[in-house]
Structure formats: C-alpha cells, structure tokens
Biopython code that builds the backbone (N, CA, C, O; Angstrom):
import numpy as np
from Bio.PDB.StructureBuilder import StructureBuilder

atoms = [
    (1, "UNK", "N", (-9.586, 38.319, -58.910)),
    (1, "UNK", "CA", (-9.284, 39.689, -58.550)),
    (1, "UNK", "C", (-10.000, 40.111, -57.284)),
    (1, "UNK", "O", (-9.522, 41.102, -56.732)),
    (2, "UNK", "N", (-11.188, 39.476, -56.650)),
    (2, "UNK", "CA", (-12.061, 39.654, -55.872)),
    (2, "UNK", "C", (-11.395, 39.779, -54.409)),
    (2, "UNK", "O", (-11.890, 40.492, -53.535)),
    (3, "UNK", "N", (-10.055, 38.905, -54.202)),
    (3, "UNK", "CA", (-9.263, 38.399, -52.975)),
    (3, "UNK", "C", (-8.123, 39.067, -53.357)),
    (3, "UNK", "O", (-7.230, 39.066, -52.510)),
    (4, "UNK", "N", (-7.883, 39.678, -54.468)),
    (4, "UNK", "CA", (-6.628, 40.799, -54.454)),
    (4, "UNK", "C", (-6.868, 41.835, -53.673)),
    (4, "UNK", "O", (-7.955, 42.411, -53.727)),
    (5, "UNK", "N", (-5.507, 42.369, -52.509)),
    (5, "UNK", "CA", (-6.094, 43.480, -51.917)),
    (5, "UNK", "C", (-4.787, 44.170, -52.941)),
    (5, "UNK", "O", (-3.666, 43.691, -53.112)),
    (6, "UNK", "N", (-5.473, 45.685, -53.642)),
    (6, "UNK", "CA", (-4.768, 46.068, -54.569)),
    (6, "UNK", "C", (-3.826, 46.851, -54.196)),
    (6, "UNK", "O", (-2.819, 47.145, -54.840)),
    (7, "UNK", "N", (-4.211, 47.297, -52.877)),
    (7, "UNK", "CA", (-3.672, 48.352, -51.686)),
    (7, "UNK", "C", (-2.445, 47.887, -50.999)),
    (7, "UNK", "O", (-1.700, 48.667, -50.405)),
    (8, "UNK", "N", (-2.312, 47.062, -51.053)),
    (8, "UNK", "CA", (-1.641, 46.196, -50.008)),
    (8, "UNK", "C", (-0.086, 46.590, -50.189)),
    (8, "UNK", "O", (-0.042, 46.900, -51.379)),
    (9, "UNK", "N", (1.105, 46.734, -49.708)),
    (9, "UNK", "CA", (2.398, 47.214, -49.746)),
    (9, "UNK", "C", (3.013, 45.682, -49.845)),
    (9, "UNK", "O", (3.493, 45.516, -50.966)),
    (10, "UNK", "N", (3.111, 44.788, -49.201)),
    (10, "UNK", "CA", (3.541, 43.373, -48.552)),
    (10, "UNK", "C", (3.408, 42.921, -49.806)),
    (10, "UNK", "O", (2.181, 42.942, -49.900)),
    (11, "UNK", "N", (3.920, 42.411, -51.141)),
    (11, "UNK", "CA", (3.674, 41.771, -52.449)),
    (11, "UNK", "C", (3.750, 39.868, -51.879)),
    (11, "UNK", "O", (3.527, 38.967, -52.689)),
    (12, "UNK", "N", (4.034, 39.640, -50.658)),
    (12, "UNK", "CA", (4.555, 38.166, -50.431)),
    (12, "UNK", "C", (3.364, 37.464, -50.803)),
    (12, "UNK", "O", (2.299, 38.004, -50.502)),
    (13, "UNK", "N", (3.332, 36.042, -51.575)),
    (13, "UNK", "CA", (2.391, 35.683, -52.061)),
    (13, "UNK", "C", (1.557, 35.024, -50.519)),
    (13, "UNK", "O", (1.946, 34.690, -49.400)),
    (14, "UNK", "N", (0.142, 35.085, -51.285)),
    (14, "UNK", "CA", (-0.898, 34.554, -49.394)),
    (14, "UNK", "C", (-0.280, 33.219, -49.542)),
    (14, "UNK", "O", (0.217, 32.625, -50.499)),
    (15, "UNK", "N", (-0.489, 32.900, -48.158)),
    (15, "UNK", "CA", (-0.616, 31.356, -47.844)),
    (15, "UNK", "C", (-0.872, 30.098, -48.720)),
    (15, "UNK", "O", (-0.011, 29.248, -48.949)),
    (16, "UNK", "N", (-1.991, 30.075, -49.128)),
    (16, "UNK", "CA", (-2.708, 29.517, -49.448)),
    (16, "UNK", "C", (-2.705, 29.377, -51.518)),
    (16, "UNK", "O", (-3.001, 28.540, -52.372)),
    (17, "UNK", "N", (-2.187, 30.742, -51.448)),
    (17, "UNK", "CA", (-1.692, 30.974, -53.140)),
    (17, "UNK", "C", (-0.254, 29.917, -53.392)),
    (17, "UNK", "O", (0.197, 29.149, -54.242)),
    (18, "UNK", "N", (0.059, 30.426, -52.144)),
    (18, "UNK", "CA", (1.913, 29.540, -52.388)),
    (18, "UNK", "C", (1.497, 27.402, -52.188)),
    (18, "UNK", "O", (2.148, 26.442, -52.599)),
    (19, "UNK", "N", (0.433, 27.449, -51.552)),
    (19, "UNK", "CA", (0.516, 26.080, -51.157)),
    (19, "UNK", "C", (-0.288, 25.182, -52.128)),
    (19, "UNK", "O", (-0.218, 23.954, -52.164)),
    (20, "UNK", "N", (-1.403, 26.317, -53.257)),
    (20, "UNK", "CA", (-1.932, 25.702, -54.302)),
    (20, "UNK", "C", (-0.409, 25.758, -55.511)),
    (20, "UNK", "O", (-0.334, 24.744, -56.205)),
    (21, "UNK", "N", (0.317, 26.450, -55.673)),
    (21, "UNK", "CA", (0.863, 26.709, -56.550)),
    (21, "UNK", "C", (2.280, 25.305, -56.169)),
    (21, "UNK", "O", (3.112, 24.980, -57.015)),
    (22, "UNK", "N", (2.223, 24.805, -54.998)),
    (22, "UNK", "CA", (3.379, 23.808, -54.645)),
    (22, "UNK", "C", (2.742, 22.605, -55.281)),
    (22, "UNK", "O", (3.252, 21.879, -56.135)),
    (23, "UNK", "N", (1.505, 22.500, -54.717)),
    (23, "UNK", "CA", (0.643, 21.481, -55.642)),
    (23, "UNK", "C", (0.081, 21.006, -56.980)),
    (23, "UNK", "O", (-0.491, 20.006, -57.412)),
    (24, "UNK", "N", (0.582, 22.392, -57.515)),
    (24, "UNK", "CA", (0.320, 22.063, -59.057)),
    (24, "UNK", "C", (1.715, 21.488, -59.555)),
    (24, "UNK", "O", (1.864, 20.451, -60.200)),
    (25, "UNK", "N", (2.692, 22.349, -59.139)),
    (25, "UNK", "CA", (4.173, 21.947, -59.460)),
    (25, "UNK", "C", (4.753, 20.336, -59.179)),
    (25, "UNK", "O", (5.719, 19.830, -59.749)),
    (26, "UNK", "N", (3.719, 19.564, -57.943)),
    (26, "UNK", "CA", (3.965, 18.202, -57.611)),
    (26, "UNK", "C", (3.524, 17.832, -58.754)),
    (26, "UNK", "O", (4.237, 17.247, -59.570)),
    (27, "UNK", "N", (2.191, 18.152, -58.969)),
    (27, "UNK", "CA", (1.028, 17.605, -60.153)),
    (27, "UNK", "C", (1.943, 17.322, -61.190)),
    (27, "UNK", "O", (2.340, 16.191, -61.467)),
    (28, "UNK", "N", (2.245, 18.285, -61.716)),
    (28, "UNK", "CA", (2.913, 18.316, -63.147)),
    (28, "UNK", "C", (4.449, 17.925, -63.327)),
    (28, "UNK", "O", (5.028, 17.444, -64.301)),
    (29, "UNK", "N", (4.909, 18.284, -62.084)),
    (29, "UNK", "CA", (6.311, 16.977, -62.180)),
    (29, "UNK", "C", (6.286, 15.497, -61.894)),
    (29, "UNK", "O", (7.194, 14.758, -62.276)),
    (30, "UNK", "N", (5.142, 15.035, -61.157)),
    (30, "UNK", "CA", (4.830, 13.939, -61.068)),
    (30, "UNK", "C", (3.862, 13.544, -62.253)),
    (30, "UNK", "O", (3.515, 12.373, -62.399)),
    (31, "UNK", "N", (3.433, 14.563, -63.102)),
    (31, "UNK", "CA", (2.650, 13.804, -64.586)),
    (31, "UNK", "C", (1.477, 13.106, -64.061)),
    (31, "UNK", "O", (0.998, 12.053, -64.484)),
    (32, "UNK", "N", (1.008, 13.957, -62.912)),
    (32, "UNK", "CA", (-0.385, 13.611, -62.403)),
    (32, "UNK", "C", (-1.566, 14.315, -63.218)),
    (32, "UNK", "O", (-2.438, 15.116, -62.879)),
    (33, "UNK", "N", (-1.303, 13.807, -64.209)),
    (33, "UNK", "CA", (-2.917, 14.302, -65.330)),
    (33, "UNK", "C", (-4.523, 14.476, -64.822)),
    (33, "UNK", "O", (-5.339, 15.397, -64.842)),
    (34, "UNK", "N", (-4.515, 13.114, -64.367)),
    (34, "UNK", "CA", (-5.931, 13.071, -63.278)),
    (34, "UNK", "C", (-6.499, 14.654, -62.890)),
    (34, "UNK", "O", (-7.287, 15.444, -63.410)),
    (35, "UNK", "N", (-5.390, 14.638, -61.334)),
    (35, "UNK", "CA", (-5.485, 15.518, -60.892)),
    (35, "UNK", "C", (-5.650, 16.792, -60.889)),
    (35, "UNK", "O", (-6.387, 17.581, -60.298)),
    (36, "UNK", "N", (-4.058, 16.912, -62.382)),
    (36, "UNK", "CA", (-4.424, 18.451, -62.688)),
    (36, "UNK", "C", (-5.807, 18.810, -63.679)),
    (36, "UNK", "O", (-6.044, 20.003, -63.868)),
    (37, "UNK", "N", (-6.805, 17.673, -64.370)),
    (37, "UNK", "CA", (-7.428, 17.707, -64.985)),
    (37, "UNK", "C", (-8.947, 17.847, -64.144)),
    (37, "UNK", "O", (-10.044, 18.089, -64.648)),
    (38, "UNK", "N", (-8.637, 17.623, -62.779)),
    (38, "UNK", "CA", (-10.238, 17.660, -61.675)),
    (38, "UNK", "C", (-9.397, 18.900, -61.014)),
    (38, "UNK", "O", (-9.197, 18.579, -59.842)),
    (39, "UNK", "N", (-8.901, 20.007, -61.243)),
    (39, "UNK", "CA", (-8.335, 20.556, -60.216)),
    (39, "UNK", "C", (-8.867, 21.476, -59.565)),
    (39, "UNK", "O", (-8.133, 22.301, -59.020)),
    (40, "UNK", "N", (-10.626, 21.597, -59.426)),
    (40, "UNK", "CA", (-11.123, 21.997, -58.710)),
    (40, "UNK", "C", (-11.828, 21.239, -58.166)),
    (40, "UNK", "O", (-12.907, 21.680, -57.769)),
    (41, "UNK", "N", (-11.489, 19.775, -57.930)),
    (41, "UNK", "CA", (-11.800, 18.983, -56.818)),
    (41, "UNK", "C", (-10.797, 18.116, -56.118)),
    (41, "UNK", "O", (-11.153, 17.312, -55.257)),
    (42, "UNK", "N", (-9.474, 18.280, -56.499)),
    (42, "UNK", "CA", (-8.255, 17.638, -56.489)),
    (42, "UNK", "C", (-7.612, 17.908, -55.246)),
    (42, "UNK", "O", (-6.730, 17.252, -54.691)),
    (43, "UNK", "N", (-8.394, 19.386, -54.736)),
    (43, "UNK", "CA", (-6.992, 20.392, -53.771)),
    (43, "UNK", "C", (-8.217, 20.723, -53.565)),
    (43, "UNK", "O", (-9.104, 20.744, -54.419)),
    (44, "UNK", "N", (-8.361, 21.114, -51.918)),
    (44, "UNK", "CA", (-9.521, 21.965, -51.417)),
    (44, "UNK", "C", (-9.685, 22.928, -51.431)),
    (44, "UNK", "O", (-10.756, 23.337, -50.983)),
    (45, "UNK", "N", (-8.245, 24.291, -52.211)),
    (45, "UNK", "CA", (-8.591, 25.427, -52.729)),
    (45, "UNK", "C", (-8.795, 25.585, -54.144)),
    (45, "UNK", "O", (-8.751, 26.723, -54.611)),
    (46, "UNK", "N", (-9.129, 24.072, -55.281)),
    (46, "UNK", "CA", (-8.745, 24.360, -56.120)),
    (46, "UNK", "C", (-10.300, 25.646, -56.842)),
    (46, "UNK", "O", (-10.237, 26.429, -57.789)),
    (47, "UNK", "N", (-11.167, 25.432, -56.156)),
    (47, "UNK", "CA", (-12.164, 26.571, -56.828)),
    (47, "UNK", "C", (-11.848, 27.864, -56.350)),
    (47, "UNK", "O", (-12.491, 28.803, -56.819)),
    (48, "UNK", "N", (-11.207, 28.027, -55.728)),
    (48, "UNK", "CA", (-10.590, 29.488, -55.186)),
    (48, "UNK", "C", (-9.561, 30.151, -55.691)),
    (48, "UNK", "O", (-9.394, 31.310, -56.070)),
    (49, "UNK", "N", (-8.589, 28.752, -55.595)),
    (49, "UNK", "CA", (-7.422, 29.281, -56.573)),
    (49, "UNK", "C", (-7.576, 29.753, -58.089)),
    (49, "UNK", "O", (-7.221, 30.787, -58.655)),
    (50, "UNK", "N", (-8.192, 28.690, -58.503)),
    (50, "UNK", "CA", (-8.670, 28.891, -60.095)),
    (50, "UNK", "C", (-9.772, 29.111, -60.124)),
    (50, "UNK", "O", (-10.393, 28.079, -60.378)),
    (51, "UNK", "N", (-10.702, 30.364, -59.929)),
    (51, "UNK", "CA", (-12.359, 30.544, -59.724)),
    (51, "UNK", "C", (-12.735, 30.097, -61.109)),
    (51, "UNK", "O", (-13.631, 29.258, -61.206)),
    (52, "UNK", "N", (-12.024, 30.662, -62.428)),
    (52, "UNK", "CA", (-12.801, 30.485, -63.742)),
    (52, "UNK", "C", (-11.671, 29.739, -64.373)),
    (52, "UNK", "O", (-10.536, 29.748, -63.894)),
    (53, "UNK", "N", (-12.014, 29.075, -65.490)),
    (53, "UNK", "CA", (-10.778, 28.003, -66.060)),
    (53, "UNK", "C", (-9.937, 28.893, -67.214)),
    (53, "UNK", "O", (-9.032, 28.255, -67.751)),
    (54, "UNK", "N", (-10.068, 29.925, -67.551)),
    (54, "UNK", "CA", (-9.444, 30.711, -68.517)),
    (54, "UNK", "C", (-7.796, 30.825, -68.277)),
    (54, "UNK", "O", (-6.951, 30.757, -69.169)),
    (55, "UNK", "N", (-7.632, 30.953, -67.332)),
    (55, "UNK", "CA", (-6.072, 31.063, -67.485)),
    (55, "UNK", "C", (-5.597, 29.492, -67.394)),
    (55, "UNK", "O", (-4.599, 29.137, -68.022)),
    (56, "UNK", "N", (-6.337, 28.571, -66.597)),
    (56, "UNK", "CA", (-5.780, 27.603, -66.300)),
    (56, "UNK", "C", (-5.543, 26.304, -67.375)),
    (56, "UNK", "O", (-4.517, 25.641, -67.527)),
    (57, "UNK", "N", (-6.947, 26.167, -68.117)),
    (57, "UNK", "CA", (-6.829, 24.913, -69.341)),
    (57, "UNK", "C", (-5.660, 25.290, -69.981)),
    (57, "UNK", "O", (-5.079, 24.278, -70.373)),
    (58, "UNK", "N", (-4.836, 26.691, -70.362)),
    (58, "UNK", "CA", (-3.714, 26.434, -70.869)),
    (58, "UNK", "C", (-2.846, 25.412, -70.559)),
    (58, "UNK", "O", (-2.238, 24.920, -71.509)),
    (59, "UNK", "N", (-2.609, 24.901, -69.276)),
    (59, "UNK", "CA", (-2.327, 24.155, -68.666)),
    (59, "UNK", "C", (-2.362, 22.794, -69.130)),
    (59, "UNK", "O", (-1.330, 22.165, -69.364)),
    (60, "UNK", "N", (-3.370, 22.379, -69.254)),
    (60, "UNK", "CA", (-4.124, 21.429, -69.806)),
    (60, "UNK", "C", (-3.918, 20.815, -71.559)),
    (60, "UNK", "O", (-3.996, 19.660, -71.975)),
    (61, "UNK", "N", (-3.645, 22.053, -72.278)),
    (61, "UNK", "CA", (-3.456, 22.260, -73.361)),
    (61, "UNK", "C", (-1.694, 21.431, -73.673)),
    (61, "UNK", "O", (-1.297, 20.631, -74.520)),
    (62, "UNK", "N", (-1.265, 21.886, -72.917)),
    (62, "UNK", "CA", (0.386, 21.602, -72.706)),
    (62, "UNK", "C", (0.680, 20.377, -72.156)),
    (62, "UNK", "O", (1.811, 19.892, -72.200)),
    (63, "UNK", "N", (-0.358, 19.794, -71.590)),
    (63, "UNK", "CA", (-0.500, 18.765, -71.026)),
    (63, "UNK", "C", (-0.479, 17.532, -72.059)),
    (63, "UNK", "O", (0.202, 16.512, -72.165)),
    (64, "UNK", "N", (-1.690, 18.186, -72.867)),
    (64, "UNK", "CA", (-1.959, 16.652, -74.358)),
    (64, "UNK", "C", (-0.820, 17.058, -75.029)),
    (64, "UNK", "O", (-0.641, 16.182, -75.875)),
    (65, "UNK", "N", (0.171, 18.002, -75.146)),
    (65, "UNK", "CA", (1.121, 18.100, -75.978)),
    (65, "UNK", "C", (2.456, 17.226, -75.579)),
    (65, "UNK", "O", (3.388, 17.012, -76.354)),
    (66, "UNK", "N", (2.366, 16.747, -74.178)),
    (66, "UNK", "CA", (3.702, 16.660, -73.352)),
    (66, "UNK", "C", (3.942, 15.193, -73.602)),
    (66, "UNK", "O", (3.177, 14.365, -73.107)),
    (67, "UNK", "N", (5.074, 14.792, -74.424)),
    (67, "UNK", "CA", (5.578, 13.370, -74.558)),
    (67, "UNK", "C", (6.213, 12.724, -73.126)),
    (67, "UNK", "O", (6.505, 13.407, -72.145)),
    (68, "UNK", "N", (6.374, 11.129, -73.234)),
    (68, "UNK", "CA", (6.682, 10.855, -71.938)),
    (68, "UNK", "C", (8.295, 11.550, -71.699)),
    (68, "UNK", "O", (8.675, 11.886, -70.577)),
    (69, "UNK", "N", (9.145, 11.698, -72.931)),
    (69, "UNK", "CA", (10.206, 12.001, -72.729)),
    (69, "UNK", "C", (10.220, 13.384, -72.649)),
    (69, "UNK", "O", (11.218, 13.787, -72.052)),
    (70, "UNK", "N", (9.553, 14.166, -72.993)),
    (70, "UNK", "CA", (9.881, 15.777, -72.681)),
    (70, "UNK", "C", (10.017, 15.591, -70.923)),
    (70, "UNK", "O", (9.455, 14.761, -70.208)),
    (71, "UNK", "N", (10.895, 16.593, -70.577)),
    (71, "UNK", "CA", (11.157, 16.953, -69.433)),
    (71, "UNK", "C", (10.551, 18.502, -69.113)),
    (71, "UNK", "O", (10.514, 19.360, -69.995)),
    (72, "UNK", "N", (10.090, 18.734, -67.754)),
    (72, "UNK", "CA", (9.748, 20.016, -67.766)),
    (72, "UNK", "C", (10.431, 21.208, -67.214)),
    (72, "UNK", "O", (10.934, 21.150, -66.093)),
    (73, "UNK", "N", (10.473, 22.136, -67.830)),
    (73, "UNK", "CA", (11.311, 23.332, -67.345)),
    (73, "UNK", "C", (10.660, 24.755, -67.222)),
    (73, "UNK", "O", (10.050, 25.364, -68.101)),
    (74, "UNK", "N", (10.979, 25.229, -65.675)),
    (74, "UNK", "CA", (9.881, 26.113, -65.283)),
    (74, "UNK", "C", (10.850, 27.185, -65.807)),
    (74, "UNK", "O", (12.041, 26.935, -65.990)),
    (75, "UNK", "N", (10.395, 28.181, -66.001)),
    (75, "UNK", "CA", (11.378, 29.461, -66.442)),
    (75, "UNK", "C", (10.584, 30.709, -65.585)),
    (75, "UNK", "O", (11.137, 31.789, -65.375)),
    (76, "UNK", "N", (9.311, 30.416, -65.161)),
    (76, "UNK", "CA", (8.826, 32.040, -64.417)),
    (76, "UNK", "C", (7.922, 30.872, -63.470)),
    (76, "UNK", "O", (7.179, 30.029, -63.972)),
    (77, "UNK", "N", (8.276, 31.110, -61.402)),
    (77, "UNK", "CA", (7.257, 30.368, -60.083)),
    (77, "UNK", "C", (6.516, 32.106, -59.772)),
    (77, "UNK", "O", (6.311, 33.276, -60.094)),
    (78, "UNK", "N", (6.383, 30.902, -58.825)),
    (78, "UNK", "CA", (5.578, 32.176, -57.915)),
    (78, "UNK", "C", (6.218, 33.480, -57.905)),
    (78, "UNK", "O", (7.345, 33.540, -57.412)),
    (79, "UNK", "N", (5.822, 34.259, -58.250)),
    (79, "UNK", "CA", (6.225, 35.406, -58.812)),
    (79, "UNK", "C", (5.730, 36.519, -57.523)),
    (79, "UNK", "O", (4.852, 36.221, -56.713)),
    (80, "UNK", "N", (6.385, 37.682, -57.516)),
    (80, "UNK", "CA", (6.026, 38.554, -56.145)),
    (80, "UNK", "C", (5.334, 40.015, -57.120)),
    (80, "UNK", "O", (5.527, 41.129, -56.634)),
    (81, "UNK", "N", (4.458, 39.894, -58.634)),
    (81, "UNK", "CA", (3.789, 40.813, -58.808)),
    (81, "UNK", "C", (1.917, 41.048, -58.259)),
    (81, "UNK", "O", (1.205, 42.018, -58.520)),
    (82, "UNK", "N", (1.630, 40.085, -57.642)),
    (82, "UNK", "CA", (0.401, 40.199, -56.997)),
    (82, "UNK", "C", (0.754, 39.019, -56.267)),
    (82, "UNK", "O", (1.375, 38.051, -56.706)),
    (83, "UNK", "N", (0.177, 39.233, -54.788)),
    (83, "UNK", "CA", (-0.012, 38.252, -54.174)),
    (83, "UNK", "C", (-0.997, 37.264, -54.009)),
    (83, "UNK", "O", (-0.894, 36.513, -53.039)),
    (84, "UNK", "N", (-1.999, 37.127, -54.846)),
    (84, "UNK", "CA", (-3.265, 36.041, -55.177)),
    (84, "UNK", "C", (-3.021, 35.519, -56.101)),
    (84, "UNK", "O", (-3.742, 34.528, -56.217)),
    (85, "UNK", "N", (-1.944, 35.709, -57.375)),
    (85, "UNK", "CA", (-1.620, 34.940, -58.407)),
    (85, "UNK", "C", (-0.362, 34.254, -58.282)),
    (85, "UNK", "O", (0.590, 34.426, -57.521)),
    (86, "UNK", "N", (-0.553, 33.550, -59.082)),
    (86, "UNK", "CA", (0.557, 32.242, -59.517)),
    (86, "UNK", "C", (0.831, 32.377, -61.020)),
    (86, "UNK", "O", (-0.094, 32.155, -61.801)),
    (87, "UNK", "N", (2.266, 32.792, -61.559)),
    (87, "UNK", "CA", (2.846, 33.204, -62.669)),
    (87, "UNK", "C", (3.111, 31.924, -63.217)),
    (87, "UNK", "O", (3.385, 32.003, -64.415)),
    (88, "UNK", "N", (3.126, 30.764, -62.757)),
    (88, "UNK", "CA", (3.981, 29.543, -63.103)),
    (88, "UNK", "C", (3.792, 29.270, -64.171)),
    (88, "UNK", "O", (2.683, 28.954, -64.602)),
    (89, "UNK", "N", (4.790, 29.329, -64.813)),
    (89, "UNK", "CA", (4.872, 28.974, -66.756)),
    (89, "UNK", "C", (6.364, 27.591, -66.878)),
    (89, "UNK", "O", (7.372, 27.311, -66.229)),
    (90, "UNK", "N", (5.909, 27.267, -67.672)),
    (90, "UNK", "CA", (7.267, 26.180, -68.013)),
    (90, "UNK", "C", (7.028, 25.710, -69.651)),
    (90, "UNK", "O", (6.186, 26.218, -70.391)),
    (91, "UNK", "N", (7.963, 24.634, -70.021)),
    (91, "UNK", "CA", (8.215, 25.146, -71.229)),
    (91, "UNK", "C", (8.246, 23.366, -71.433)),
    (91, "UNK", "O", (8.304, 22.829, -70.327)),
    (92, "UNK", "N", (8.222, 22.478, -72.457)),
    (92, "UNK", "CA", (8.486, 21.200, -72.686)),
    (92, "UNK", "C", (9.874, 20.989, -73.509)),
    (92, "UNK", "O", (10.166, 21.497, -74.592)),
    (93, "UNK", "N", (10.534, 20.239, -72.831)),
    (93, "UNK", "CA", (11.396, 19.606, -74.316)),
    (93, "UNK", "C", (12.552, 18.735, -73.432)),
    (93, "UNK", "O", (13.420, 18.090, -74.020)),
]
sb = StructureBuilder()
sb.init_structure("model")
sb.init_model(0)
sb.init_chain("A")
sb.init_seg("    ")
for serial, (resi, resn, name, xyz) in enumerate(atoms, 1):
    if name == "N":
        sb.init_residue(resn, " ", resi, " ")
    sb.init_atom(name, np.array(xyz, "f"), 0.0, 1.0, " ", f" {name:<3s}", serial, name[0])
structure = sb.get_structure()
C-alpha cells in the first residue's frame, strides 16, 4: 500500500506491476515451481512486488494441489482497480 498513490486518476497498472505480473503468468504456465517458490529472489522486483507473503503463498498452496494434467485457467489478470496490484486468480482443472 506504501507505493499506492491513492490519489491518482490514471488506474493503468505501473510498469513494473504489469512486468512482475507477466512473469508470474510465464512461471505458472510454464509450471516453473522453483521459481515461483524463491519469488523474491527469482525477479528483481520480486520483494517489491510481493513485500509480505500473505496474499502470495496462496499461490503456492494451489501449486501442491496442481496435477500434471490440470490445465490452468485465468478467470480475473491484471485488473485496472489499483495500479500497484495484481488481481491474477486462476482456477485448476
């Protein structure tokens, strides 16, 4: 919330929000576990992007659940309700 400007009119997500959020989406369609599992050393914004792990181990969670055959399906990206967050949700099956 610290890098949210709350003021701001322009909802377009920053730079840098859109280019961590392309990288998780490689991560996890490519079933790069590693990565998304160091992902605040994986990506050089990943301590910025994700300062605290609370929203993110969900992630993670879905991860030990995901068979090789589930396919993934995003249903909500980058979303234009704050521009420092990343909405990205998807679903297994």
């Amino acid at each position: 919330l610290a890098m949210q400007k709350m003021q701001r009119r322009d909802m377009t997500p920053y730079g840098w929000e859109a280019d961590y959020d392309r990288w998780i989406k490689g991560k996890l369609d490519t079933r790069d576990v590693q990565a998304l599992v160091q992902y605040e050393t994986s990506h050089p914004l990943g301590k910025i992007a994700a300062p605290t792990p609370d929203h993110y181990v969900p992630v993670l969670y879905s991860l030990g659940m995901m068979d090789k055959a589930d396919e993934l399906h995003y249903f909500y990206e980058l979303g234009a309700g704050l521009p420092a967050f990343s909405e990205r949700s998807f679903w297994l099956g």
